[in-house]
Backbone bond lengths (Angstrom), bond angles and torsions (degrees), N, CA, C in turn:
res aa  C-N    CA-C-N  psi(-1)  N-CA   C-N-CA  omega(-1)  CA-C   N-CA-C  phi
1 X - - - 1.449 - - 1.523 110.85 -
2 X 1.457 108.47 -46.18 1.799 102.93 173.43 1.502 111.63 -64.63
3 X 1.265 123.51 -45.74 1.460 110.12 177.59 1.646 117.18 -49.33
4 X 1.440 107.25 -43.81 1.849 124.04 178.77 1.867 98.95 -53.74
5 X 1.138 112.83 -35.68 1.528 124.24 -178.83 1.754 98.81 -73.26
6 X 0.769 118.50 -77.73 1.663 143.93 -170.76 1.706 86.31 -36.12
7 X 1.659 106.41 -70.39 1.849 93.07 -171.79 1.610 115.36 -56.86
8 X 1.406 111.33 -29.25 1.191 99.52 -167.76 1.903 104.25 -79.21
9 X 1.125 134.37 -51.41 1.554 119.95 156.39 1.690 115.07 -16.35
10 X 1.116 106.59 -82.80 1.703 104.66 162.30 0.958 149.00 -30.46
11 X 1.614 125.66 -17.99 1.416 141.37 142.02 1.385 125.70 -93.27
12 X 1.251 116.19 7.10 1.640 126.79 -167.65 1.584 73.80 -119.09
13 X 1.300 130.32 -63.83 1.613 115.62 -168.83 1.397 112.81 -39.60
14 X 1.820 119.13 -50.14 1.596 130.11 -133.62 2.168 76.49 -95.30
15 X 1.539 102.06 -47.29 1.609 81.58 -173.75 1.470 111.57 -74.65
16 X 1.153 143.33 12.40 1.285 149.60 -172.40 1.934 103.79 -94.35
17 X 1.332 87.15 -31.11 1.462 94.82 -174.44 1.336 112.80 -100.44
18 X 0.818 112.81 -14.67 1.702 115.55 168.30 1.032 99.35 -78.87
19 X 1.420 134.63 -51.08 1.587 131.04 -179.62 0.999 118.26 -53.00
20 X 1.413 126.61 -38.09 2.016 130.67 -168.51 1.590 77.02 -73.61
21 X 1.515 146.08 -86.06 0.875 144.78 -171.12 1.104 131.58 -24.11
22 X 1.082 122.81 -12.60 1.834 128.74 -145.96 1.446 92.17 -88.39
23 X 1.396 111.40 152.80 1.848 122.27 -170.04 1.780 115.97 47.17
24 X 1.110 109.83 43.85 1.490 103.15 -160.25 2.071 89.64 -148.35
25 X 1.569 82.09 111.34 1.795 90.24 173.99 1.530 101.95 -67.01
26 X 1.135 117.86 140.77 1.275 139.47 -156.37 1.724 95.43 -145.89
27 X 1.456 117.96 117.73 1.415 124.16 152.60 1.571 125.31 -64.91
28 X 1.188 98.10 133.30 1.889 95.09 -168.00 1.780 99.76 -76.59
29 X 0.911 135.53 120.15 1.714 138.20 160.39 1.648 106.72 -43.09
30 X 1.124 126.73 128.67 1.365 128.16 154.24 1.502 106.63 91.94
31 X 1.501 133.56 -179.83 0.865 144.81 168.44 1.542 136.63 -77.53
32 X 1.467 110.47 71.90 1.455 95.05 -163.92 1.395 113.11 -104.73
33 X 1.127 134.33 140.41 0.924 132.41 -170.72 1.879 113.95 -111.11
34 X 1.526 127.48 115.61 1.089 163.76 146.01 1.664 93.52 8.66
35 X 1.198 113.40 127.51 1.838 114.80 -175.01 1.318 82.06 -102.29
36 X 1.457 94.86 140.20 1.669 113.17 155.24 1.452 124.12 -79.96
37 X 1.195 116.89 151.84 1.902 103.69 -168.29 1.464 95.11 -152.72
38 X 1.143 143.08 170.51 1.439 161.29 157.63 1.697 96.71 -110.86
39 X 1.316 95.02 139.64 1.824 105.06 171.62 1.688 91.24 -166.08
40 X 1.426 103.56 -169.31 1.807 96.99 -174.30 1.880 92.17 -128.78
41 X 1.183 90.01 156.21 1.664 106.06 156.58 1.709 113.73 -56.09
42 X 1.496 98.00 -178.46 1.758 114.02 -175.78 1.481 94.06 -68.17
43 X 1.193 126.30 -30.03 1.478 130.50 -156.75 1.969 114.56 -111.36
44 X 1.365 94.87 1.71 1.595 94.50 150.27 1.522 93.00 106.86
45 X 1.887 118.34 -18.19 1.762 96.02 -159.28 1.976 98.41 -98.40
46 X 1.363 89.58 154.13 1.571 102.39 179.83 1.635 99.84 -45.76
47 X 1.511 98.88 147.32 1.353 125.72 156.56 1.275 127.95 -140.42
48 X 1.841 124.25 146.37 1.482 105.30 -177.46 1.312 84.24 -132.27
49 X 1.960 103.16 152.15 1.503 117.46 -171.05 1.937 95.40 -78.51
50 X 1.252 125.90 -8.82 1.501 120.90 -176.92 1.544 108.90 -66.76
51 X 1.710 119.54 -29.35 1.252 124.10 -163.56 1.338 103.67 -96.05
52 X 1.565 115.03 49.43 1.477 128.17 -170.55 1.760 94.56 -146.45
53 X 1.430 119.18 -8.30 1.671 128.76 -141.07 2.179 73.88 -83.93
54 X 1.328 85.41 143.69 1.907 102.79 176.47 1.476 98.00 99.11
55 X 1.588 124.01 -34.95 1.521 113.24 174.07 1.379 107.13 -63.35
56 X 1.670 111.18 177.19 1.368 157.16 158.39 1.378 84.67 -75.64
57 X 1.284 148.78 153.52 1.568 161.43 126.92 1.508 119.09 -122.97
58 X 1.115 114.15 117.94 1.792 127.35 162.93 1.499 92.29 -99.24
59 X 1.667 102.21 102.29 2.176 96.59 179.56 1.958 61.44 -116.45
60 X 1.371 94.67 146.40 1.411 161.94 168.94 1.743 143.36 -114.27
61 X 1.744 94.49 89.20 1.717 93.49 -166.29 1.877 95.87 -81.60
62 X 1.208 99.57 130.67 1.454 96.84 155.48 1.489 113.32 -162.28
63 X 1.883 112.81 -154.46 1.915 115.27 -175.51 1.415 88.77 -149.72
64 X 1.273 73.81 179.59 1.888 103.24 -176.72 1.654 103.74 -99.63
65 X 0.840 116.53 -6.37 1.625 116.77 161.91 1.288 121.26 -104.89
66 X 1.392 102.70 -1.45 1.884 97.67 -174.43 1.902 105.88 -93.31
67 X 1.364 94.46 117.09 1.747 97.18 -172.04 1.685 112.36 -53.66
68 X 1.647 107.73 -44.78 1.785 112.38 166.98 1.264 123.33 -34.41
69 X 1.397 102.40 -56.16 1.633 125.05 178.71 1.819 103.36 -57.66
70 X 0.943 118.39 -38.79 1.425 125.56 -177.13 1.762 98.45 -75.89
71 X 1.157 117.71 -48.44 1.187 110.07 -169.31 1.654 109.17 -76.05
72 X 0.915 125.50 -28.04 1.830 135.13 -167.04 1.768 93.48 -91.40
73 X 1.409 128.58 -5.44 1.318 111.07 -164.88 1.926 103.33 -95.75
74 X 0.993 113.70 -2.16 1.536 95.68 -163.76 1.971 89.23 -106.05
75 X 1.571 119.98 -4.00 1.501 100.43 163.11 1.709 111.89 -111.43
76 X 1.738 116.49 9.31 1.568 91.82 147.94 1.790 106.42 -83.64
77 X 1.046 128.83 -16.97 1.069 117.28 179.62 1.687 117.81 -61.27
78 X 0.941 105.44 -43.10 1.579 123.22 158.07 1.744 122.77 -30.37
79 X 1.988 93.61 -72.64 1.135 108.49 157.54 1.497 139.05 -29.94
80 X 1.749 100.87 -54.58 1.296 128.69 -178.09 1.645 102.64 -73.93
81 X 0.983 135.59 -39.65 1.862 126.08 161.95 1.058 124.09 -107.30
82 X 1.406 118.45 33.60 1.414 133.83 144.67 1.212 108.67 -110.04
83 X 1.280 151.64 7.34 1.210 162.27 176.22 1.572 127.02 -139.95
84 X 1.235 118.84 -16.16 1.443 116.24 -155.93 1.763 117.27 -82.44
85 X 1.680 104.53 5.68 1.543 141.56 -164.95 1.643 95.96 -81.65
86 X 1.600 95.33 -53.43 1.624 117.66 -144.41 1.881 111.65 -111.19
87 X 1.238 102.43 27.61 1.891 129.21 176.29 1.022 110.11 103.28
88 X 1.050 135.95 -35.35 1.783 142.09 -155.83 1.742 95.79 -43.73
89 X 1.024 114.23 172.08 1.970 129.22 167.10 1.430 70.01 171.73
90 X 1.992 94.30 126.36 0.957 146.30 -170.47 1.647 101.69 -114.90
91 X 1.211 143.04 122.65 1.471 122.51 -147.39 1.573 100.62 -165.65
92 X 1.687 105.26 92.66 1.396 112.73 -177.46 2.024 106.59 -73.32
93 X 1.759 102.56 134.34 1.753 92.11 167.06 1.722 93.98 -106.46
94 X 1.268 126.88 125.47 1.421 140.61 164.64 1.561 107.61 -50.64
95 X 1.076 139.09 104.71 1.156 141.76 175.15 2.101 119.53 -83.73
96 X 1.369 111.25 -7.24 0.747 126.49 161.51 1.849 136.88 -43.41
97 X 1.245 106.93 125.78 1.700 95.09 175.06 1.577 106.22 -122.32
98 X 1.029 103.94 56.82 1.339 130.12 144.52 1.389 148.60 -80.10
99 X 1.424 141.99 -170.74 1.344 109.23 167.74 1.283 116.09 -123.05
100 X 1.107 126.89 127.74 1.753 141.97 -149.15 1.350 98.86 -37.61
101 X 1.365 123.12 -34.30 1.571 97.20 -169.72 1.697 104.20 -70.86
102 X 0.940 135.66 13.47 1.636 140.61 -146.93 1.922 90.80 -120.22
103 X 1.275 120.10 -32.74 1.320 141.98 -160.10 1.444 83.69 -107.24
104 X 1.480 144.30 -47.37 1.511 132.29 -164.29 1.277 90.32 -90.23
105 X 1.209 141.39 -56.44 1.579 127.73 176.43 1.940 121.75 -49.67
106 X 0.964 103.51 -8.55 1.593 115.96 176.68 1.499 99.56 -98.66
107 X 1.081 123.49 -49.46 1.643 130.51 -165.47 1.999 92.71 -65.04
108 X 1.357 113.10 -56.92 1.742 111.61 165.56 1.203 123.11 -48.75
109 X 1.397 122.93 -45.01 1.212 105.99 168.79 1.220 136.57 -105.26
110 X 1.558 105.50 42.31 1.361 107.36 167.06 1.914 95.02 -141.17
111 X 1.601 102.37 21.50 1.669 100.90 158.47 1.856 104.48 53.55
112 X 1.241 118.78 40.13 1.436 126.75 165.02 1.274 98.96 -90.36
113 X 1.726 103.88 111.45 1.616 112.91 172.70 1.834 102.53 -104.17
114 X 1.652 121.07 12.39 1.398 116.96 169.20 1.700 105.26 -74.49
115 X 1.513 121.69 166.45 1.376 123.06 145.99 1.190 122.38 -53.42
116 X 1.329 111.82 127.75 1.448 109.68 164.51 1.113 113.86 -117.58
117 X 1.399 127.54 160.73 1.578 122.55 -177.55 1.622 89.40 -132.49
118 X 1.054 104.76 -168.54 1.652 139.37 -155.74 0.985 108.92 -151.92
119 X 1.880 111.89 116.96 1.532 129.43 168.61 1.613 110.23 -101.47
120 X 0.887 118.58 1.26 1.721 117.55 -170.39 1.740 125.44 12.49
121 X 1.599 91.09 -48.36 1.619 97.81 167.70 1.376 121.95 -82.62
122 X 1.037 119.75 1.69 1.341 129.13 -154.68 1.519 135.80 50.16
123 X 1.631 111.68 7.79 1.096 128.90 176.47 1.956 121.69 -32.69
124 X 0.768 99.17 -73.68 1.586 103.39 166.45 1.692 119.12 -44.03
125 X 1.405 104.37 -47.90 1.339 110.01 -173.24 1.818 94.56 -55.83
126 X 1.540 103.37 -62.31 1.735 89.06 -173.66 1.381 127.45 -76.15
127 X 1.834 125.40 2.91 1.160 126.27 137.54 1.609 127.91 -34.97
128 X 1.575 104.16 -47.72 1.461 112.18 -163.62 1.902 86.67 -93.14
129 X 1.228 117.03 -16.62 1.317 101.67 165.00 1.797 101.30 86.62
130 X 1.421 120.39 18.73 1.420 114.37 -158.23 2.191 85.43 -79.93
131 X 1.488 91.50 167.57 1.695 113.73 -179.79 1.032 112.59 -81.57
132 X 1.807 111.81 -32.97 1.403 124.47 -161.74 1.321 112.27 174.67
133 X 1.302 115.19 -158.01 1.835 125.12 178.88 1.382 126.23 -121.04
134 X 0.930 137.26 89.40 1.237 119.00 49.45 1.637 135.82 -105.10
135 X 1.159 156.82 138.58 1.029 144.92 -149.23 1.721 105.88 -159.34
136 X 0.575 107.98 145.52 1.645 104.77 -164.02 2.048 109.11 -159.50
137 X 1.816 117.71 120.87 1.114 104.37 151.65 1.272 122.61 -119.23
138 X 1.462 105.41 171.00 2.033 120.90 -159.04 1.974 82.75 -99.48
139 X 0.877 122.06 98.11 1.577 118.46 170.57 1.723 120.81 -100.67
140 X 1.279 129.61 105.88 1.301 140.36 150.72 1.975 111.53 -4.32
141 X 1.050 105.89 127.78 1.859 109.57 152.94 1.757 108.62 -44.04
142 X 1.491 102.26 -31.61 1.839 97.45 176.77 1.312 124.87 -79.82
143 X 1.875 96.79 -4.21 1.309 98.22 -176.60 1.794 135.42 62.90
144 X 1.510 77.76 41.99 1.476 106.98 -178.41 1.795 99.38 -116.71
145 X 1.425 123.61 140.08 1.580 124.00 159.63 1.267 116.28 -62.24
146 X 1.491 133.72 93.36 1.201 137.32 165.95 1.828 116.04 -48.39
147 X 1.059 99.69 -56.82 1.774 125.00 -168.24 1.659 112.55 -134.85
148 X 1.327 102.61 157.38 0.937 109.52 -176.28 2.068 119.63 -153.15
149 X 0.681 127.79 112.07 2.076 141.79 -175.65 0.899 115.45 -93.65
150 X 1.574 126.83 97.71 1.875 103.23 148.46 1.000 110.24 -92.64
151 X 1.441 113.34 170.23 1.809 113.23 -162.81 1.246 114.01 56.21
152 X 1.430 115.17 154.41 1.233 138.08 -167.03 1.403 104.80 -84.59
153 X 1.689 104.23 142.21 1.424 126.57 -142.17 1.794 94.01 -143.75
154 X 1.351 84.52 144.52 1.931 95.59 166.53 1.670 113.18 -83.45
155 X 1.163 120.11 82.32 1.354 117.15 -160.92 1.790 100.39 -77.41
156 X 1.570 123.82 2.11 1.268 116.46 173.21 1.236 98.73 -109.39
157 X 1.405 140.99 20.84 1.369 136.21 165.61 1.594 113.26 -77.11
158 X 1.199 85.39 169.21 1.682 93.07 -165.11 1.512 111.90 -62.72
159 X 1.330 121.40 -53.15 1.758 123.07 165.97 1.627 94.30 -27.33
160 X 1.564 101.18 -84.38 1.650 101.56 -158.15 1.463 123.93 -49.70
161 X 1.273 119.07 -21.60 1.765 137.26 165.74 1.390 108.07 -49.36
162 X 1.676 103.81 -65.57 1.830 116.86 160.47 1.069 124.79 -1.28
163 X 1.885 73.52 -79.34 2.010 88.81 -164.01 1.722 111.16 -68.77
164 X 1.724 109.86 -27.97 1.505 100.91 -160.63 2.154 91.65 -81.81
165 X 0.599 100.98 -31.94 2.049 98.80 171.02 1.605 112.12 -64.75
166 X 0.952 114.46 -50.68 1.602 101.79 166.87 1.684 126.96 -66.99
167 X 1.362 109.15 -14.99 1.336 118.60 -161.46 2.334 90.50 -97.61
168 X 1.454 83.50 -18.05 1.772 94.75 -166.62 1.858 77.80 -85.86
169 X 1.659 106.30 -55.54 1.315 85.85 -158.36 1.993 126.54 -55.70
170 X 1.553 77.41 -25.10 1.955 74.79 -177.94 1.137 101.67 -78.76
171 X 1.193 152.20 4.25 1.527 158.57 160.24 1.917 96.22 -50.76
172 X 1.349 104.22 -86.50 1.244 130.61 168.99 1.666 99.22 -21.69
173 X 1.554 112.15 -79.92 1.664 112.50 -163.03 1.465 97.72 -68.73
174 X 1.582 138.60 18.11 1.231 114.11 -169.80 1.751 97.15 -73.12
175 X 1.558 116.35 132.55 1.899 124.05 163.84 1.941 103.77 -45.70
């Protein structure tokens, strides 16, 4: 019974803390470096997140049922053509197990001109280890996790503008 006590403290702590956190750019501590993965586009052909390596990337787990995800999508879109000139790739993963045309009819009507790909299995999602949707990281041209969001975020607010121009600018000053 104390252990049954003990886990449950331990998941009331870890989801407690994701919650104070939630919509809140968060700097990643330490050096982490960005997993490479294969998953496919809306249209079925392989893709790997490595053939993105030298960009800026905001990759973004989310669905077509998640209302957050709906609400946070029309200022990376923002983001994504206010930036998409100057390195940025803005890079939705579909968290959906649905069937892509269900995910391409959502992507139209909500006017997402970023890539999006498709996890169906959710494979990637539990690579990156995310809790849920929305979830989003700020990744370096070095391909390091700068930042990191759960819950839906103003990604055209001034913080997130910040971080993605400094993260562009050391792109730029890299020797």
């Amino acid at each position: 019974m104390k252990h049954l006590a003990y886990t449950f403290l331990a998941l009331f702590a870890l989801l407690a803390s994701t919650m104070v956190d939630a919509g809140t750019l968060k700097p990643v501590k330490g050096s982490v470096q960005a997993s490479d993965f294969i998953t496919q586009d809306l249209k079925g052909k392989s893709v790997r997140f490595n053939s993105l390596q030298g960009k800026v990337v905001l990759l973004n787990f989310w669905a077509t049922w998640c209302a957050n995800c709906r609400k946070e999508m029309p200022s990376m879109e923002a983001l994504h053509q206010a930036y998409k000139n100057k390195g940025l790739v803005v890079l939705a993963i579909s968290q959906d197990q649905v069937n892509a045309s269900v995910v391409q009819a959502y992507v139209e009507e909500m006017k997402m001109s970023f890539p999006v790909w498709y996890d169906r299995d959710g494979l990637v999602g539990r690579q990156y280890g995310i809790p849920g949707v929305p979830v989003s990281y700020l990744i370096g041209a070095d391909g390091r996790v700068a930042y990191r969001v759960t819950g839906d975020y103003d990604w055209f607010g001034t913080e997130a503008r910040a971080a993605v121009e400094s993260l562009l600018a050391a792109q730029v000053n890299k020797p």
